[in-house]
py3Dmol code that shows the C-alpha trace and the ligand (Angstrom):
import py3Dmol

protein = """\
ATOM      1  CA  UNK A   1      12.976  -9.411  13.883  1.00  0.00           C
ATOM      2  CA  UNK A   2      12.549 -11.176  10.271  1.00  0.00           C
ATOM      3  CA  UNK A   3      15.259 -10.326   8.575  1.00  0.00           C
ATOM      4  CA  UNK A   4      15.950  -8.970   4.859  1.00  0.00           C
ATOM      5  CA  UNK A   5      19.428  -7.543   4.458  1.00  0.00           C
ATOM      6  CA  UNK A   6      20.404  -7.653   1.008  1.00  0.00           C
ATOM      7  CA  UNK A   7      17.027  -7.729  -0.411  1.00  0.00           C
ATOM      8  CA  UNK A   8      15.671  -4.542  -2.379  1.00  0.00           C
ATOM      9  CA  UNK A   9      11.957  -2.998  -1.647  1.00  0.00           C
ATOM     10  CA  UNK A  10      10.205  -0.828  -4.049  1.00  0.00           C
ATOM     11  CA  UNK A  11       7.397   0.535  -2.404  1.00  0.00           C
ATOM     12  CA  UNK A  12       4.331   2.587  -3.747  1.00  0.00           C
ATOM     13  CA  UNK A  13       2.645   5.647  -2.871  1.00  0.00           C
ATOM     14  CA  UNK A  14       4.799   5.953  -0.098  1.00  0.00           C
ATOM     15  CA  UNK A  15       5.779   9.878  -0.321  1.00  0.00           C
ATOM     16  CA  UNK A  16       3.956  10.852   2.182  1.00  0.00           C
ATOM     17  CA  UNK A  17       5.155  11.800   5.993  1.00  0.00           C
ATOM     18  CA  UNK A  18       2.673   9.769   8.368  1.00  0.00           C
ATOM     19  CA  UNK A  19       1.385   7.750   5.376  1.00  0.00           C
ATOM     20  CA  UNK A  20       1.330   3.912   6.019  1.00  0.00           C
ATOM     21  CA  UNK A  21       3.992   3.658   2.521  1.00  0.00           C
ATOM     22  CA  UNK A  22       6.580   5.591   4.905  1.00  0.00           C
ATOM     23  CA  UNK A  23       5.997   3.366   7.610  1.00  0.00           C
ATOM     24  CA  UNK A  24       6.433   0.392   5.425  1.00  0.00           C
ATOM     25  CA  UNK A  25      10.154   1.839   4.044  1.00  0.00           C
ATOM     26  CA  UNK A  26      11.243   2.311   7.705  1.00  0.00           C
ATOM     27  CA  UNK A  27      10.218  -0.916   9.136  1.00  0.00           C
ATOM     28  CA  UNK A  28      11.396  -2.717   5.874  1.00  0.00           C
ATOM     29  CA  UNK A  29      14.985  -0.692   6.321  1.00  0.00           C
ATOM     30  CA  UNK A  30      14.883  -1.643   9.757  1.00  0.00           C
ATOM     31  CA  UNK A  31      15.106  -5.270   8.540  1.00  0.00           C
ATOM     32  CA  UNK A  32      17.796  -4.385   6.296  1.00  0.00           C
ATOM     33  CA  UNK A  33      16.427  -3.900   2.923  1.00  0.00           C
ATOM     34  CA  UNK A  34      17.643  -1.046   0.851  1.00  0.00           C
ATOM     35  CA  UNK A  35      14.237   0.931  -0.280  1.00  0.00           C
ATOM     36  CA  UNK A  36      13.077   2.355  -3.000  1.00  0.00           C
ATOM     37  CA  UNK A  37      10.562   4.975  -2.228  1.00  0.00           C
ATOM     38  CA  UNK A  38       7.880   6.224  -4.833  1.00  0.00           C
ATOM     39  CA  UNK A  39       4.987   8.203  -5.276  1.00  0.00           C
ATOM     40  CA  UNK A  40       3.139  10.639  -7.964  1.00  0.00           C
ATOM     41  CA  UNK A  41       6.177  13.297  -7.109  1.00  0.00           C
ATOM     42  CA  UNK A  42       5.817  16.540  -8.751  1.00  0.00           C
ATOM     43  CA  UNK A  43       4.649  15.528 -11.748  1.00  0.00           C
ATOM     44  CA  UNK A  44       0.602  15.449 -11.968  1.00  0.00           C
ATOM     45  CA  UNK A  45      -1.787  17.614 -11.145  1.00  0.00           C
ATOM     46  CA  UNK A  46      -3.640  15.335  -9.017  1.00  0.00           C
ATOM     47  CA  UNK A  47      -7.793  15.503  -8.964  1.00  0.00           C
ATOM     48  CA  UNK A  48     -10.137  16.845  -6.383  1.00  0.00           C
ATOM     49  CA  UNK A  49      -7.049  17.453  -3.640  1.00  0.00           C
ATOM     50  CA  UNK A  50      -3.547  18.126  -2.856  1.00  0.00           C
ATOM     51  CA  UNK A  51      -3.639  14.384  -1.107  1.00  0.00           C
ATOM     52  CA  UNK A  52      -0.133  13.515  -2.992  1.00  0.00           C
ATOM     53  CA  UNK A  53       2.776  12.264  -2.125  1.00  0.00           C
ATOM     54  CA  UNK A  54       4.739  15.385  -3.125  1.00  0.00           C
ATOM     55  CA  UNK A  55       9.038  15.095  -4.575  1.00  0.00           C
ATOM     56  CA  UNK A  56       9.671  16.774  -1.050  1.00  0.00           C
ATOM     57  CA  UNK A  57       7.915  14.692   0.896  1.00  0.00           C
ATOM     58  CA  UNK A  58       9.064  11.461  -1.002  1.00  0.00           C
ATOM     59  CA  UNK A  59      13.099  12.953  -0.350  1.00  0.00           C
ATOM     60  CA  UNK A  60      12.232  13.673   3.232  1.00  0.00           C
ATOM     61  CA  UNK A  61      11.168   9.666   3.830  1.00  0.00           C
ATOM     62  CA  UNK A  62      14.032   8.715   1.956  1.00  0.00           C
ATOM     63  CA  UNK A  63      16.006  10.513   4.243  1.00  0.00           C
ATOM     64  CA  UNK A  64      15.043   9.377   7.132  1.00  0.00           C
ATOM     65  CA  UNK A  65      15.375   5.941   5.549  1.00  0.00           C
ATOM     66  CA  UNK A  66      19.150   6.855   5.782  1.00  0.00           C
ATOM     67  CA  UNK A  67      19.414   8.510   8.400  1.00  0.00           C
ATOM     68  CA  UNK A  68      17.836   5.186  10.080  1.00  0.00           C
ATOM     69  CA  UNK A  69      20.692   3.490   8.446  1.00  0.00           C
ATOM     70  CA  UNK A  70      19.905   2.167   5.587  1.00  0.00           C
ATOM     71  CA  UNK A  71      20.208   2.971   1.697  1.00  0.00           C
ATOM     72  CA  UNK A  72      17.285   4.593  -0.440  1.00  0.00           C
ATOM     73  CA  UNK A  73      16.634   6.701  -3.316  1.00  0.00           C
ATOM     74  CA  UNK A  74      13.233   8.983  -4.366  1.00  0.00           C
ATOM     75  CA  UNK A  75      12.073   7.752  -7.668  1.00  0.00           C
ATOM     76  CA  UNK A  76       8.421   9.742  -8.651  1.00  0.00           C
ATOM     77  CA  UNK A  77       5.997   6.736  -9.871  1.00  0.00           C
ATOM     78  CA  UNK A  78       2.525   6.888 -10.961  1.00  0.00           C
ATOM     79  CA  UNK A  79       1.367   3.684 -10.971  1.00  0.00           C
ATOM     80  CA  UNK A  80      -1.449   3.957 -13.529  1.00  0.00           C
ATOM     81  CA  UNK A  81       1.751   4.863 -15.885  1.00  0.00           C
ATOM     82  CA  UNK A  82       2.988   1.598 -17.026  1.00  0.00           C
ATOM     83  CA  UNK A  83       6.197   2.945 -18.583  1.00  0.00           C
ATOM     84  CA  UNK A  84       6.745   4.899 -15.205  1.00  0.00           C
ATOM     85  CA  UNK A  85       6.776   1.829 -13.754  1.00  0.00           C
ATOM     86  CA  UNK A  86       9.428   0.481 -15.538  1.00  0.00           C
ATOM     87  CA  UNK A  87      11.435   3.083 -15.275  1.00  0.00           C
ATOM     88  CA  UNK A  88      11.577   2.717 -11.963  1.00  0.00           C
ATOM     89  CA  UNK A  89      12.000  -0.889 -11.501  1.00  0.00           C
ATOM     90  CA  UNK A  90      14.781  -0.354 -14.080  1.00  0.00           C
ATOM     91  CA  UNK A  91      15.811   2.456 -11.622  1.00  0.00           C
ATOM     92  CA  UNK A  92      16.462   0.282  -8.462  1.00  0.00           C
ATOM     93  CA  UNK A  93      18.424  -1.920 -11.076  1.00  0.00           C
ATOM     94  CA  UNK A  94      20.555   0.437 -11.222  1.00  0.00           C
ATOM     95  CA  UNK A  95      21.204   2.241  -8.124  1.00  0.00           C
ATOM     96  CA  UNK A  96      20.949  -1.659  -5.976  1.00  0.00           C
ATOM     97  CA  UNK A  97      21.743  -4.101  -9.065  1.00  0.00           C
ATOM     98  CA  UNK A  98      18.006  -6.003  -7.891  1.00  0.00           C
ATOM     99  CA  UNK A  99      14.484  -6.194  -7.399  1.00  0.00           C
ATOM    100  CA  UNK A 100      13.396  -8.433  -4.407  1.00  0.00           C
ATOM    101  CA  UNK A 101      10.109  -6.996  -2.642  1.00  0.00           C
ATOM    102  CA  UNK A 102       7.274  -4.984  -4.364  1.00  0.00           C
ATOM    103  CA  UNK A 103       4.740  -3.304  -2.316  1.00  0.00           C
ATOM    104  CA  UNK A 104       1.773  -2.292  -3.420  1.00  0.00           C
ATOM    105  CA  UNK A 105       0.779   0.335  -0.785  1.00  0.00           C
ATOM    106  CA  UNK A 106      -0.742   3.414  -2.850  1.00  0.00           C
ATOM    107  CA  UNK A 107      -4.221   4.340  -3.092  1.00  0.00           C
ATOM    108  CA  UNK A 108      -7.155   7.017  -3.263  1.00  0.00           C
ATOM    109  CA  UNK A 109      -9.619   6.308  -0.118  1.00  0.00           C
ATOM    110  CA  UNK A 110      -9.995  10.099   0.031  1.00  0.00           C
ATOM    111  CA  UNK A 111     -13.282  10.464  -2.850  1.00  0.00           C
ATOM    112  CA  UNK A 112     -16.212   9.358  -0.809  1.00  0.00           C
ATOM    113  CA  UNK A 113     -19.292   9.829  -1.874  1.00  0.00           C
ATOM    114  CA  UNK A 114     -23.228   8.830  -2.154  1.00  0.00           C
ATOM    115  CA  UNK A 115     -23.024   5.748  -4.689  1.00  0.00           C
ATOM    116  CA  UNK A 116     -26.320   7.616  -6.305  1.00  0.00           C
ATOM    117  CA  UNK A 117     -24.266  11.270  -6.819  1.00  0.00           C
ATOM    118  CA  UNK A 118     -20.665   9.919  -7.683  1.00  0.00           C
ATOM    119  CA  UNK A 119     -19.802  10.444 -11.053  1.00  0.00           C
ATOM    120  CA  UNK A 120     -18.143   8.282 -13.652  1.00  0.00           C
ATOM    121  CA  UNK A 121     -15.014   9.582 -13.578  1.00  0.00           C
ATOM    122  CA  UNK A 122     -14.501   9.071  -9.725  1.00  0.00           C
ATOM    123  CA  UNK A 123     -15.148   6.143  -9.890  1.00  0.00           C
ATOM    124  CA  UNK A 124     -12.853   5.189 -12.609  1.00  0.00           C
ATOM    125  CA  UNK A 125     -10.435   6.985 -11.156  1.00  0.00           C
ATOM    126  CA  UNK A 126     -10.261   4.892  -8.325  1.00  0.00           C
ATOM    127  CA  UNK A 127      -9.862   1.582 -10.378  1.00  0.00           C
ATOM    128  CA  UNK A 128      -7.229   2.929 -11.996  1.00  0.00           C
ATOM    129  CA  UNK A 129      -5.137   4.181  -9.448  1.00  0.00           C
ATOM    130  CA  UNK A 130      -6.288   1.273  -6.622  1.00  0.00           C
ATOM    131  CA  UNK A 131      -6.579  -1.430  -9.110  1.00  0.00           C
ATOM    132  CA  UNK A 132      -4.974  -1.090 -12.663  1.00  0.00           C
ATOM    133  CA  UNK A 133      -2.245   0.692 -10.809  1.00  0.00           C
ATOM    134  CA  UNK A 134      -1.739  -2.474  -8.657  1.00  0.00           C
ATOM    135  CA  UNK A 135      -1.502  -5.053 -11.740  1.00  0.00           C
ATOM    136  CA  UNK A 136       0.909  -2.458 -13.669  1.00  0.00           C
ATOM    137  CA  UNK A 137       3.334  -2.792 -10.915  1.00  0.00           C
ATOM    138  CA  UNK A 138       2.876  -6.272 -10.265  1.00  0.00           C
ATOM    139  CA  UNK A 139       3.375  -7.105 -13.878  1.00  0.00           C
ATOM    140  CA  UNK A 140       6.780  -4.952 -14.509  1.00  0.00           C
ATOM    141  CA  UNK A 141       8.235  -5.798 -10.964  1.00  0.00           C
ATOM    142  CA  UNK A 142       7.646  -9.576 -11.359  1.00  0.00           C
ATOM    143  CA  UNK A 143       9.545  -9.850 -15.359  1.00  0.00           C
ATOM    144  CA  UNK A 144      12.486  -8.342 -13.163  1.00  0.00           C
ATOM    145  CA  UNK A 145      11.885 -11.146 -10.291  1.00  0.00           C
ATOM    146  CA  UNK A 146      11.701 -13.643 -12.785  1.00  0.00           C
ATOM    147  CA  UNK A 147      14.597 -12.297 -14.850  1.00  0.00           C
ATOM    148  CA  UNK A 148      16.442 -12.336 -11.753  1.00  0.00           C
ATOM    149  CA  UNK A 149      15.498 -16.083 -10.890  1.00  0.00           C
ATOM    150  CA  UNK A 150      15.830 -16.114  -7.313  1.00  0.00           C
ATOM    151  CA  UNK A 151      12.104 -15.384  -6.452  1.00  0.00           C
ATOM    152  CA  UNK A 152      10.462 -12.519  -5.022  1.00  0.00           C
ATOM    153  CA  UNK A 153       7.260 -11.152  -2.695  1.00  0.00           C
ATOM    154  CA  UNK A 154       4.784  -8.629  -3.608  1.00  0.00           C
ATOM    155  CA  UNK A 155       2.706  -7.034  -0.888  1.00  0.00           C
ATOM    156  CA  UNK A 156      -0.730  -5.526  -1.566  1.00  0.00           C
ATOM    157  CA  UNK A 157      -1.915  -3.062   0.675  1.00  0.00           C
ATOM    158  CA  UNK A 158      -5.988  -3.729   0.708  1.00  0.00           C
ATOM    159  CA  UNK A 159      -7.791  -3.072   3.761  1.00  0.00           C
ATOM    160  CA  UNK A 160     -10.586  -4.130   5.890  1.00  0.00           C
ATOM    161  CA  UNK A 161     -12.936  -2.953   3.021  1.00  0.00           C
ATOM    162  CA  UNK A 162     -11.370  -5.676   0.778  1.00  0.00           C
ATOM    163  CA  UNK A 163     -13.854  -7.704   2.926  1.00  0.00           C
ATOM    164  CA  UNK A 164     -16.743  -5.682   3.581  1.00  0.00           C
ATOM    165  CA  UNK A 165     -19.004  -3.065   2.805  1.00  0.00           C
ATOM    166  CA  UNK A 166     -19.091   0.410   3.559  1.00  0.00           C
ATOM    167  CA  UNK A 167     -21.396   2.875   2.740  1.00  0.00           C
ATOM    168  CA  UNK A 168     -20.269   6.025   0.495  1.00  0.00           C
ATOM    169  CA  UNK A 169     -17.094   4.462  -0.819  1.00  0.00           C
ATOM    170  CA  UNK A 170     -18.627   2.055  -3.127  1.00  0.00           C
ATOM    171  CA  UNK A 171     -15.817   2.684  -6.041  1.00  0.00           C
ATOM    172  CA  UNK A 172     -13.044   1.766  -2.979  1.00  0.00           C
ATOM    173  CA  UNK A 173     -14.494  -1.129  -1.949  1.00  0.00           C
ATOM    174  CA  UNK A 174     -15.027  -2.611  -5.055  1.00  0.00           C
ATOM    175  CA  UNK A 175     -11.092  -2.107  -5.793  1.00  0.00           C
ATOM    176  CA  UNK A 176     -10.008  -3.777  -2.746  1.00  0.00           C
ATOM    177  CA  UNK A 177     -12.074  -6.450  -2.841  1.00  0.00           C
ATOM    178  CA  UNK A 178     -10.517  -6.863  -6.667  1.00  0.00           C
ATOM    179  CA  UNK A 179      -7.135  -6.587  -5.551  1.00  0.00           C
ATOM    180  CA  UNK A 180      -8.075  -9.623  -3.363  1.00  0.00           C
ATOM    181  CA  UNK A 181      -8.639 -11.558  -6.667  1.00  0.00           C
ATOM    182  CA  UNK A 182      -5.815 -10.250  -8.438  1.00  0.00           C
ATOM    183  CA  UNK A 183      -3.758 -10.982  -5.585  1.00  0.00           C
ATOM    184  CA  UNK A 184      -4.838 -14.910  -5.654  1.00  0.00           C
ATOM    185  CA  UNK A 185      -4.602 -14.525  -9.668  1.00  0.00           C
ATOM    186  CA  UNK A 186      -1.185 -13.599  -9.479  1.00  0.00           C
ATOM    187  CA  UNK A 187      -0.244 -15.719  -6.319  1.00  0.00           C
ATOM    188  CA  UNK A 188      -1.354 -18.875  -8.535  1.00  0.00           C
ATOM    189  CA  UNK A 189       1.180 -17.884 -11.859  1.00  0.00           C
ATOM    190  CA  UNK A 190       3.854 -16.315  -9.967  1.00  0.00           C
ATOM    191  CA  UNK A 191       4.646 -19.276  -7.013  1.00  0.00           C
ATOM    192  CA  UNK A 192       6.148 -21.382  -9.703  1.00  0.00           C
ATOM    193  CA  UNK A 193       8.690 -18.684 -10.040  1.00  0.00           C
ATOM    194  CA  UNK A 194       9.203 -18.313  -5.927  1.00  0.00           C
ATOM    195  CA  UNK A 195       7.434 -15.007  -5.993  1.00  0.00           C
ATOM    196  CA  UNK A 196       4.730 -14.885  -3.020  1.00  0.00           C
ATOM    197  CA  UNK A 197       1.732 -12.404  -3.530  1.00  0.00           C
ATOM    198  CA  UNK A 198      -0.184 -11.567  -0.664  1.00  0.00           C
ATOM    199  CA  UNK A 199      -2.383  -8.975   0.458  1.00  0.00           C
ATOM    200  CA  UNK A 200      -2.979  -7.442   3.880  1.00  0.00           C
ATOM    201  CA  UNK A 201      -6.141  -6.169   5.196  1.00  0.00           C
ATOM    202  CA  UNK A 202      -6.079  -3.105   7.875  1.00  0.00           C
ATOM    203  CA  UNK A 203      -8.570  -1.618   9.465  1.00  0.00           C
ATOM    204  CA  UNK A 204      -8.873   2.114  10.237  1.00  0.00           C
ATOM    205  CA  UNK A 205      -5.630   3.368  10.278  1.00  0.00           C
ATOM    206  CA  UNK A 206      -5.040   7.389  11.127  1.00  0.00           C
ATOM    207  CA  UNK A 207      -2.532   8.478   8.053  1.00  0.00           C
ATOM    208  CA  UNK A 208      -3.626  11.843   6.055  1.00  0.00           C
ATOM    209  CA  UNK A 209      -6.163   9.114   4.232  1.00  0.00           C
ATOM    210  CA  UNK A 210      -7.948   8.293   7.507  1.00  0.00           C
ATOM    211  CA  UNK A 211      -8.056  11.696   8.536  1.00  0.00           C
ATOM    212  CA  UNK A 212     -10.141  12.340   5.693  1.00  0.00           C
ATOM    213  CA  UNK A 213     -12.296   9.712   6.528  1.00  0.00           C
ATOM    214  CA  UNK A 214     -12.894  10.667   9.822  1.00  0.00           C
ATOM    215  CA  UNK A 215     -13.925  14.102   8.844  1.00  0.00           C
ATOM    216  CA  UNK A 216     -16.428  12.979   6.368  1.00  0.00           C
ATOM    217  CA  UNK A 217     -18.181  10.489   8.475  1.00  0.00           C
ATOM    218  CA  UNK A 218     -18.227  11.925  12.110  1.00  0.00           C
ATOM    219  CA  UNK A 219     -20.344  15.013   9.957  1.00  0.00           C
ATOM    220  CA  UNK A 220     -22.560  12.368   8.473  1.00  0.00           C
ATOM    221  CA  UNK A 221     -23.545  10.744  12.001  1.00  0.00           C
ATOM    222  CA  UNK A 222     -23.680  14.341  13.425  1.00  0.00           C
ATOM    223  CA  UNK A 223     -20.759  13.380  15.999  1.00  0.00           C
ATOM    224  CA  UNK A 224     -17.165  15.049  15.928  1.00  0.00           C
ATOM    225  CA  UNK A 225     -14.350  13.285  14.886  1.00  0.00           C
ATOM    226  CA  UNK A 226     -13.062  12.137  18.939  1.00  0.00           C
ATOM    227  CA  UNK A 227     -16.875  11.032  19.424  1.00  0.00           C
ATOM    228  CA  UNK A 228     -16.823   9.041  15.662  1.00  0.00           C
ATOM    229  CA  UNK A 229     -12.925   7.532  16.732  1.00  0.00           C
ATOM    230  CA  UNK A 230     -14.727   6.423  20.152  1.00  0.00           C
ATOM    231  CA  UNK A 231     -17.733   4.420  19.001  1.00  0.00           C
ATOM    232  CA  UNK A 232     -15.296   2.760  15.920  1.00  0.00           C
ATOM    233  CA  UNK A 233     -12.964   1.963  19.231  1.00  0.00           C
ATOM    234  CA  UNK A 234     -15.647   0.117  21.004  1.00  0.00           C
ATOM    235  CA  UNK A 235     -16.441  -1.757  18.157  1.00  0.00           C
ATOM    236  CA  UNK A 236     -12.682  -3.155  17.909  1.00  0.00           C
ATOM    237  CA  UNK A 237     -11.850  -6.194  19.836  1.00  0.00           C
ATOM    238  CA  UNK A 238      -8.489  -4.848  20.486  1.00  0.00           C
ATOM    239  CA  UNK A 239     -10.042  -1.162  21.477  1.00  0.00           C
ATOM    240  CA  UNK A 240      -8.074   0.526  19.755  1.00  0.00           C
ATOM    241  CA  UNK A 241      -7.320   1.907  15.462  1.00  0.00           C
ATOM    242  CA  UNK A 242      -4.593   0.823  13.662  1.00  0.00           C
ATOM    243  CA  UNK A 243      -0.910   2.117  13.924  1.00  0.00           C
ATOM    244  CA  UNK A 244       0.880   2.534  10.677  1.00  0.00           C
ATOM    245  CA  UNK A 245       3.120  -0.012  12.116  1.00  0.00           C
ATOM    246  CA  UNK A 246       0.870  -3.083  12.769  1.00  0.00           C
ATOM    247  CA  UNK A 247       0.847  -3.259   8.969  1.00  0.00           C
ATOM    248  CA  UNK A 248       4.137  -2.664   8.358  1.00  0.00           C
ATOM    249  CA  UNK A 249       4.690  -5.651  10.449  1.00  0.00           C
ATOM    250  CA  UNK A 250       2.827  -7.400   8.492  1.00  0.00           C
ATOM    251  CA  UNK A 251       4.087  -6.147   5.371  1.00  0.00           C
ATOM    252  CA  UNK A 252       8.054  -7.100   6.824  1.00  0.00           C
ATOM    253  CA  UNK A 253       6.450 -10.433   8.273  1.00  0.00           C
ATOM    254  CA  UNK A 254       5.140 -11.217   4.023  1.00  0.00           C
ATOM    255  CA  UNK A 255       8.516 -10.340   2.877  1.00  0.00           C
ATOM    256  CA  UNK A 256      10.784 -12.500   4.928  1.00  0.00           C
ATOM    257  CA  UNK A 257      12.129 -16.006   4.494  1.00  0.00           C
ATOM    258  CA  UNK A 258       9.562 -17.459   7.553  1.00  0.00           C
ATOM    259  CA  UNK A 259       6.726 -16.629   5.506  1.00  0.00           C
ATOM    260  CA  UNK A 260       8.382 -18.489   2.282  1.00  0.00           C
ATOM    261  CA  UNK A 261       5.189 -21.110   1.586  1.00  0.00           C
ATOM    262  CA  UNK A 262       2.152 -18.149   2.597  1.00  0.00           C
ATOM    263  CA  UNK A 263       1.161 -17.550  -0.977  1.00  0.00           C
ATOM    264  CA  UNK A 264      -2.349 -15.902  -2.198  1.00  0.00           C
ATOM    265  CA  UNK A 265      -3.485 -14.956   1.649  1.00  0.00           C
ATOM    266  CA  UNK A 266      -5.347 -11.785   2.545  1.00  0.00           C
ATOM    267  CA  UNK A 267      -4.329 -11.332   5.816  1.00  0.00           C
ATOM    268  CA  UNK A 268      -6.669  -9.071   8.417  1.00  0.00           C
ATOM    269  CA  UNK A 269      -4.616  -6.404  10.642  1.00  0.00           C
ATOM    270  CA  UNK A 270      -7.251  -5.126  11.686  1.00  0.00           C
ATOM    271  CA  UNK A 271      -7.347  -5.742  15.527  1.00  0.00           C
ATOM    272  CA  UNK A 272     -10.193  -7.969  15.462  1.00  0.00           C
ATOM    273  CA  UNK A 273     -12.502  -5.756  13.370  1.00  0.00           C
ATOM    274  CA  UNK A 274     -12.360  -8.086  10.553  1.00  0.00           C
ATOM    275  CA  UNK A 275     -12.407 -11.885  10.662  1.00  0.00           C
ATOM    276  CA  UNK A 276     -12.897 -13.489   7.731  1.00  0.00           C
TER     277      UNK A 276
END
"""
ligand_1 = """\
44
NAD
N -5.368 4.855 6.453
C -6.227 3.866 6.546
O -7.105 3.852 7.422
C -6.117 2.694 5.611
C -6.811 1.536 5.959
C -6.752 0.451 5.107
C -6.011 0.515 3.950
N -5.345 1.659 3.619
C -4.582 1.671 2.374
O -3.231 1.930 2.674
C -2.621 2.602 1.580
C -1.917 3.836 2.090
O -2.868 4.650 2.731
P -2.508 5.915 3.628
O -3.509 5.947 4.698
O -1.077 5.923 3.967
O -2.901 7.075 2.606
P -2.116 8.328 2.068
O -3.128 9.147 1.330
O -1.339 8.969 3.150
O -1.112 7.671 1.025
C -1.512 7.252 -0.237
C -0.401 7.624 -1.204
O -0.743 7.161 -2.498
C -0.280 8.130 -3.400
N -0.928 8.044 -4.693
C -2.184 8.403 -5.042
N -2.365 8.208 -6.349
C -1.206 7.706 -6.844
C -0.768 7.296 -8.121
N -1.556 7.393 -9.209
N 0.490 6.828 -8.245
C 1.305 6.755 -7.172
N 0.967 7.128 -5.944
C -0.291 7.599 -5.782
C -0.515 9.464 -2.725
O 0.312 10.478 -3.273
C -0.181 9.152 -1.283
O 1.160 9.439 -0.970
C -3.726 2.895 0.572
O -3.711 1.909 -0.456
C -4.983 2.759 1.398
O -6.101 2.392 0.632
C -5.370 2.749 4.450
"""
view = py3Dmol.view(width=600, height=400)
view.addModel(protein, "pdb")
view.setStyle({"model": 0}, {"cartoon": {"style": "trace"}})
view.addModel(ligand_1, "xyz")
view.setStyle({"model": 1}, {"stick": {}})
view.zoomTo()
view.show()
């Protein structure tokens, strides 16, 4: 088990029971990091869906960050808010005294549509939350790293689209693959400060976001959802999707001491999917 006891997580997006950003605060708890968790909270009426990380469900992960054993506190966070983001970097100042581990773990994957019929605003709506959201964070958390002067690791949460295509989701794709580049970007000015920015790369993963997915493409190859999970299973060298806690693996794997010198990487968890 890599260990991080002492160290202090802040982790977006991750108000949501099931979600990979829970998984992420357990498993990094379970190393011994105290954990911020974050996510939109109460506070925005959020687009097309009710897909949000509600202030319940970001209490109820906190909780069971403690009740695992481990310290945590719900801070609400919208990451295309810069002086949200602040706040709550200043707000794990305060309650742990340090900011150690950022990761970057919210997203929209739920607005998929025909590249032809998707309008403007969906698609800058993804950017901003998958994207501008992402270099927000990064910037505020890493002044506190370097203020701090003892280094740091950010963790972007891409996925197998950060790689390659896929039809309908044209506005998610291209913000993965850009958080690939702003993930070397920062990896190249941030080392000389000890901070390590990586991203990781899963592949289909069943949270509430995949679930979504599923629906919306077993109905466009006329198959239901087990026969659509079946074919994308024989396609997997591993035969089998994603847990939430390969990547958080992963994500505690980025964070620890072993992987001090694995800077700028975009690592595949993707079960063989996704090779390159
Ligand atoms: N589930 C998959 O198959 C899969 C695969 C690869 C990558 N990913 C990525 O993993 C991450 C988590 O996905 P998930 O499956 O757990 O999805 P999820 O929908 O369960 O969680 C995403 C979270 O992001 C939050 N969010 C949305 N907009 C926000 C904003 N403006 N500010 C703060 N939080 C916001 C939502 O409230 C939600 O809690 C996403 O970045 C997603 O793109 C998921």
């Amino acid at each position: 088990m890599h260990r991080l006891d002492g160290k202090v997580a802040l982790v977006t997006g991750a108000g949501r029971s099931g979600g990979l950003g829970e998984a992420i605060c357990l498993r990094l708890a379970a190393a011994g990091a105290r954990i911020v968790v974050t996510d939109l909270g109460a506070g925005r009426a959020m687009m097309e869906t009710g897909h949000i990380g509600t202030t319940g469900e970001m209490e109820a992960v906190a909780g069971r960050v403690r009740a695992a054993g481990s310290e945590a506190i719900a801070v609400p966070l919208d990451v295309c808010d810069e002086a949200q983001a602040e706040a709550a970097v200043q707000r794990a100042v305060d309650a742990f005294g340090r900011l150690d581990i950022l990761v970057n773990n919210a997203g929209i994957g739920y607005l998929i549509s025909p590249l032809v019929e998707t309008p403007a605003e969906r698609w800058r709506t993804v950017l901003e939350v998958n994207l501008t959201g992402v270099f927000l964070c990064t910037k505020v958390a890493a002044q506190q790293m370097i203020r701090q002067g003892q280094g740091g690791r950010v963790v972007n949460i891409a996925s197998q689209a950060a790689k390659s295509g896929h039809r309908h989701m044209a506005a998610y794709t291209a913000s993965k693959h850009g958080m690939v580049g702003l993930t070397r970007s920062a990896a190249m000015e941030l080392g000389p400060h000890g901070i390590t920015v990586n991203a990781v790369c899963p592949n289909h993963v069943t949270t509430g976001l995949g679930a979504v997915q599923n629906e919306y493409f077993a109905k466009l190859n006329n198959q239901t959802v087990p026969e659509y999970l079946a074919t994308m299973r024989e396609r997997i060298p591993m035969r089998r999707v994603g847990l939430p806690a390969d990547t958080a693996g992963a994500v505690a794997f980025l964070c620890s001491d072993e992987a001090a010198y694995i800077t700028g990487e975009a690592m595949n968890v993707s079960g063989g999917v996704e090779m390159h």
